[in-house]
C-alpha positions in Angstrom: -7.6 42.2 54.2 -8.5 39.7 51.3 -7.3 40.3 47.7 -11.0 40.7 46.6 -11.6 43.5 49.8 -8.4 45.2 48.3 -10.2 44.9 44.6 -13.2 46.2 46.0 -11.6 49.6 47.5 -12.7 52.3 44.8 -9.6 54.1 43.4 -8.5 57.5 44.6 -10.4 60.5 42.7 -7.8 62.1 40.2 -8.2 65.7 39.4 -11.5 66.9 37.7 -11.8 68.7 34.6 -12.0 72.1 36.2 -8.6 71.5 37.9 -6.9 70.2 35.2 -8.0 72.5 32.7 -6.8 75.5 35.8 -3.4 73.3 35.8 -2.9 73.4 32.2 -3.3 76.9 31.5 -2.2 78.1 34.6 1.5 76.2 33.3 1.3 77.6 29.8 1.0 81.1 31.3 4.0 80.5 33.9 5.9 79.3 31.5 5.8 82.0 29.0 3.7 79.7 26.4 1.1 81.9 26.8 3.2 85.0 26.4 2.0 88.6 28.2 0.3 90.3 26.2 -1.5 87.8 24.3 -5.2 87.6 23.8 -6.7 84.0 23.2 -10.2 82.8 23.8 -11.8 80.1 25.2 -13.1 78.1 22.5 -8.8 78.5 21.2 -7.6 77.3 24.6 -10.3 74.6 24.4 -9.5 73.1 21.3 -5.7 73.7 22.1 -5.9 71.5 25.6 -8.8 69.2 24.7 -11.2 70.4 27.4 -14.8 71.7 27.1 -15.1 75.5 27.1 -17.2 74.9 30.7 -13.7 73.8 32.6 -11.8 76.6 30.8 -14.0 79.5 31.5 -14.0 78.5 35.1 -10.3 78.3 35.0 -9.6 81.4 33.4 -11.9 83.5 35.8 -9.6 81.6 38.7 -6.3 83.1 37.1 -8.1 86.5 36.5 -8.2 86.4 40.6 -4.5 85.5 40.6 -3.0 88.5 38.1 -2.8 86.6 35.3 -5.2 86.8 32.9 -8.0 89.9 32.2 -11.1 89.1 31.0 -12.3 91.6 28.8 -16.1 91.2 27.9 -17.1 90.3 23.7 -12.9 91.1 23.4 -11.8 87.9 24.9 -8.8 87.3 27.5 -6.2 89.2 27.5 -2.3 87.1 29.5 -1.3 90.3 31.5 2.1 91.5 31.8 4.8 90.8 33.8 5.3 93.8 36.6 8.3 94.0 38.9 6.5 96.3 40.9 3.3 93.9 41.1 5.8 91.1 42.3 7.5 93.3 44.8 4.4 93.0 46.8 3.2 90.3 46.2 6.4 89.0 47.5 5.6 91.4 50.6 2.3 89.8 50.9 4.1 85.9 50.6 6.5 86.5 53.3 3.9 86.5 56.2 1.5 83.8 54.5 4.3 81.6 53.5 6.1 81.8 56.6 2.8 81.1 58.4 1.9 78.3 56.3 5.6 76.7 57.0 5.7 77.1 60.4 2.2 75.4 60.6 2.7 72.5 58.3 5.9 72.2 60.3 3.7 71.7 63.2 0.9 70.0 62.0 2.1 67.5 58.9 1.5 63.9 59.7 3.9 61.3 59.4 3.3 61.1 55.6 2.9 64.4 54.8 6.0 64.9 56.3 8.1 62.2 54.4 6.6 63.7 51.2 7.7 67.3 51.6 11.3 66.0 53.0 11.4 63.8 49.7 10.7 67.1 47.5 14.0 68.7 48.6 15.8 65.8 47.3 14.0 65.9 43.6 14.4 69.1 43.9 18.1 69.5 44.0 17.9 66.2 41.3 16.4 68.4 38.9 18.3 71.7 39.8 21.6 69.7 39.1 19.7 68.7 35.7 19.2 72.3 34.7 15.3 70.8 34.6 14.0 74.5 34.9 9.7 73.0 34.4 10.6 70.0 36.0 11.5 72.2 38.9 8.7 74.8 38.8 6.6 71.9 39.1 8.3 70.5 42.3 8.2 74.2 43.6 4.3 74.2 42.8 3.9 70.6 44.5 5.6 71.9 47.8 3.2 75.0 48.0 0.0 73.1 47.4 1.5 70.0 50.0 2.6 72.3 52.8 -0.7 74.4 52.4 -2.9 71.2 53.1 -0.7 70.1 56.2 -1.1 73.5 57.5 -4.6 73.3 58.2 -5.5 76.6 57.4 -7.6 77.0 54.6 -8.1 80.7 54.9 -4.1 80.8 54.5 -3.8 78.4 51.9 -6.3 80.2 49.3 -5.1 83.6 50.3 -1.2 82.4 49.0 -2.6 80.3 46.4 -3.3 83.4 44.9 0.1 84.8 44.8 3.1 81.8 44.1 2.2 81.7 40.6 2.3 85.5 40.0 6.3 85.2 41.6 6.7 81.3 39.3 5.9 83.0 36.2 8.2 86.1 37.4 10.9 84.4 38.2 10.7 82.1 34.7 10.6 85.2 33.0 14.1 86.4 34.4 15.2 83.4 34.6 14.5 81.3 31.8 17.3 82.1 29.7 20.3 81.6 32.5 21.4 78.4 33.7 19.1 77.2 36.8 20.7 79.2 40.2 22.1 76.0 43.0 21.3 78.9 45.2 17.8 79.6 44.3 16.7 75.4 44.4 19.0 75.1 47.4 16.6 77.5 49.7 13.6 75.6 47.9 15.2 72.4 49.3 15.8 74.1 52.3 12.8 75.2 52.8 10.7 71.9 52.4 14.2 70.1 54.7 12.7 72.4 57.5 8.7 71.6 57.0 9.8 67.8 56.6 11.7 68.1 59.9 9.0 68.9 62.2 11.2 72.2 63.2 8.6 75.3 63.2 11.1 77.7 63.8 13.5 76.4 61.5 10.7 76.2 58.8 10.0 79.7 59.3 13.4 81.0 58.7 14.0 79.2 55.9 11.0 80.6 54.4 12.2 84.0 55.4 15.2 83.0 53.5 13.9 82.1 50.7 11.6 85.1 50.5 14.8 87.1 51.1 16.6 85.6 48.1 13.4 86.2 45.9 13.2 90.2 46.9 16.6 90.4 46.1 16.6 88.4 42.9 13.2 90.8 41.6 15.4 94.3 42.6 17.6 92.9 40.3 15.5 93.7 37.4 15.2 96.4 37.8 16.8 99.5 35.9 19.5 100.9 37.1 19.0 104.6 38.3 
């Protein structure tokens, strides 16, 4: 191909203001900068991100679908609380979509799809030996959406979509002021190792490990009898 053919191929589309606006807010609330309990609005969040009141308004009835925001008509919106019980099944819920969508993307990932969830679990541990606890809910947010697209199953993919950021924001809660677990961003690692390596099986376990690990780390929190 000719240098002025390669000039001519149009760019790849980045994300549109709906998505980022979703992204941006949907970090702020994971990451406790949007703390439960909270009530904002959308011309605050609009003039806090720089994005039209249109892109946040879609975004915020998105998150109302995934737990995390309430929309409470002439009141405004409302970051809801974080519920041990509510992640307990949701992580009930993850453990057959997530082990589904691993053992599928396992199967189905192309060649490149493939080297770029095997090259998560390496920036994954990277950032894990940092103590990077955002740089690492990122990664962990870049493996679900990465593995849900090579598991060709969109009816999967929106149903868990739903759900990871419920357990992200959850976890950063408990987490947030302890230094970041090896074993917690090991099974992450582990988990996109397995998808990377074509291995179904061994995807799906490692899921089921990681799932594991997550029930036992949200029991933790709660109080003692």
């Amino acid at each position: 191909m000719s240098p002025t053919a390669k000039s001519r191929r149009p760019a790849a589309p980045g994300p549109t203001l709906n998505e980022e606006a979703y992204r941006r807010l949907e970090e702020m609330i994971v990451t406790l900068e949007l703390e439960p309990g909270c009530v904002v609005s959308e011309a605050v969040l609009s003039e806090r991100i720089g994005i039209g009141t249109t892109p946040i308004r879609e975004a915020l009835q998105r998150l109302a679908r995934e737990y995390l925001v309430q929309i409470l008509p002439r009141r405004g919106v409302v970051v809801t609380g974080i519920d041990v019980r509510l992640q307990l099944q949701v992580l009930e819920t993850r453990r057959e979509l997530d082990r589904l969508i691993a053992r599928s993307a396992a199967r189905r990932a192309g060649e490149r799809e493939r080297k770029a969830i095997a090259g998560l679990a390496g920036r994954m541990l990277r950032a894990g030996r940092r103590g990077d606890l955002h740089g690492f809910l990122r990664l962990d947010d870049e493996l679900n959406h990465l593995a849900a697209r090579a598991a060709r199953n969109d009816v999967a993919a929106n149903a868990v979509a739903a759900l990871h950021a419920v357990s992200r924001r959850f976890w950063f809660h408990h987490q947030s002021d302890s230094p970041l677990s090896a074993e917690t961003v090991a099974l992450h690692a582990g988990v996109a190792e397995a998808i990377g390596s074509g291995d179904d099986d061994r995807a799906a376990a490692a899921s089921d490990a990681l799932i594991d690990h997550l029930f036992e780390f949200a029991r933790g929190t709660l109080p003692a009898a």
